[in-house]
Every structure is written in C-alpha cells, then in structure tokens.
N, C-alpha and C positions, 0 to 999 in steps of 0.2 A: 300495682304490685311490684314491678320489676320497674326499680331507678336505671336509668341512664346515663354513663358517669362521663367527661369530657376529658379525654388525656390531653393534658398540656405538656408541648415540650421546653418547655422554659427553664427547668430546672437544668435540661440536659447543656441549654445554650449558658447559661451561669456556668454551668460546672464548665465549661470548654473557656470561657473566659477567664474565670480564677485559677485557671491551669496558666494560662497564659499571661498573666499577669505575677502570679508567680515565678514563672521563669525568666519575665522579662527583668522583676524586681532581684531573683539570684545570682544573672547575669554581672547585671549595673556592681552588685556587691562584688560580686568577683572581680570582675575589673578595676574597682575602685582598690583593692586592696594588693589588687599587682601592681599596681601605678605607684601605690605609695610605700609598697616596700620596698620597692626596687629606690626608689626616691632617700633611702637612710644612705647614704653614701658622705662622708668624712676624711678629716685628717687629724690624726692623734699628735701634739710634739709633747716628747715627756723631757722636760727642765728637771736634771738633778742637780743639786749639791756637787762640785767637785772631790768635797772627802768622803763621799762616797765610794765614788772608785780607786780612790786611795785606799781605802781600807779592803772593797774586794778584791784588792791586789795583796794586800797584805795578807789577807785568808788565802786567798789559794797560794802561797808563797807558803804560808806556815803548813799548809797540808801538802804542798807538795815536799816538806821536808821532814814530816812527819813518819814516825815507823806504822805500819799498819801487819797487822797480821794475816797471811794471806793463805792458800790452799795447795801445793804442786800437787797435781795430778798424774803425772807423768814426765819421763826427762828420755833422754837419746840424740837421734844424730838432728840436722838439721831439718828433713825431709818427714822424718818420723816425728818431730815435735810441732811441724807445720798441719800434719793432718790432724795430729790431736789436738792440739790450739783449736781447728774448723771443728772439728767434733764438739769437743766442746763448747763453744761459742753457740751450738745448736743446743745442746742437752741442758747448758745454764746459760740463756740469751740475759738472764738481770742480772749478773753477776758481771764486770771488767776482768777479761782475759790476757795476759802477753806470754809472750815466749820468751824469754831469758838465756842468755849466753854466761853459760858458766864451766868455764874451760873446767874441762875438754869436753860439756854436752852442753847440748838444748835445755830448760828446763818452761814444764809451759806451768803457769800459775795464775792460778784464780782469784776474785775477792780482793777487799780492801775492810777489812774490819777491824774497830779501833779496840776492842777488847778481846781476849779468850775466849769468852763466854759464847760471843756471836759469832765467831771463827769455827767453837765445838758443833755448834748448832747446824750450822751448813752443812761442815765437815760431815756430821752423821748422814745427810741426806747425800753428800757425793762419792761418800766411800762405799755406798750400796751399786754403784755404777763405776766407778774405777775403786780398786780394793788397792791398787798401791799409793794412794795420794797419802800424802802425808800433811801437818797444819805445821809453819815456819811464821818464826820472828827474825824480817831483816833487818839488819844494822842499817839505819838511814845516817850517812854523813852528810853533814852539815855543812854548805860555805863557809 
C-alpha cells in the first residue's frame, strides 16, 4: 500500500556546483574585460594642411573686426559696473559679457549677434530682468 520514496540529495550538490561555476565563469569575465579596457591606451598626431590655419586666422581676424550687435545692460561707475558684469555673467552664463570704458562710465554689455533679429530675441528675455538695457550697434573700426 504505502510506497517508500528515497530522497536524494544530488540535485541540492548540482545546484551548489552550477552556482559556483557560475561565479567562477562571471568572475574570469570580469577580469577579462578590465584587463582589456584598460589595455585601449594610444597616441593621436593630427597632420593638417598649413592653409589651414592660415585661413583660421583669417576668420577670427574678420570676426574680430566685424560689427556685431550687442545688449547694455547697465552702465556707472567702475565698481558698480564690476558687480553687474558678475551678476550678470550668472544670470546669462551662454552669452560673452565685458565691461566697457566709455568716458566718463562703465558700460557692461552682453552678446555678440550678427543680426537685429537675434539681438531682439535675447533682448526680450533680458529686459525682463534689467528693464534698463538697451540693444546697440558699435562702430567696428578697421586696421
């Protein structure tokens, strides 16, 4: 009536094996792949063209004598156009900031944009935060 059943523990000693052969085989993989990334290590040399950099001389030689439209925000004495220059330089970090000596003030101005268009555009987002800036076109003189 009543079978007799015989517990083997073999499955349990497999299962402790395939754990440990797994981790053995995780391991190897892991090390293997430290070994050989560290292992990508190089030297780049980039050979240009000399009129290469003849000519990126010529472009930044032409933009830096080019007129660009730009933004004052503010103008005063030395000290007062130094903190707004900082202030600013927070409130628009993508924008190029200077301060300006134009007797007899400071003038601190923002931006470098080659048309109106893109000048207005800023302009509206900075005159919500200084309400006196004004949008200027400088006379670039030329060598």
């Amino acid at each position: 009536m009543f079978k007799v059943q015989r517990f083997t523990f073999a499955p349990k000693i497999d299962f402790k094996i395939n754990i440990v052969m797994k981790t053995v085989f995780i391991s190897m993989f892991m090390v293997g792949f430290i070994h050989f990334s560290h292992a990508q290590k190089g030297k780049i040399t980039i050979e240009q063209d000399a009129s290469i950099t003849k000519l990126l001389d010529v472009y930044k030689t032409s933009n830096s004598n080019m007129a660009f439209y730009t933004i004052q925000v503010g103008f005063g004495s030395y000290s007062k156009a130094e903190e707004l220059g900082e202030q600013v330089k927070i409130d628009f970090a993508d924008l190029p900031s200077k301060v300006i000596f134009d007797s007899p003030t400071y003038r601190v101005q923002i931006g470098q944009f080659r048309t109106k268009l893109e000048a207005e555009r800023k302009f509206k987002e900075v005159r919500l935060k200084y309400p006196e800036s004004i949008i200027l076109k400088p006379e670039k003189t030329t060598l």
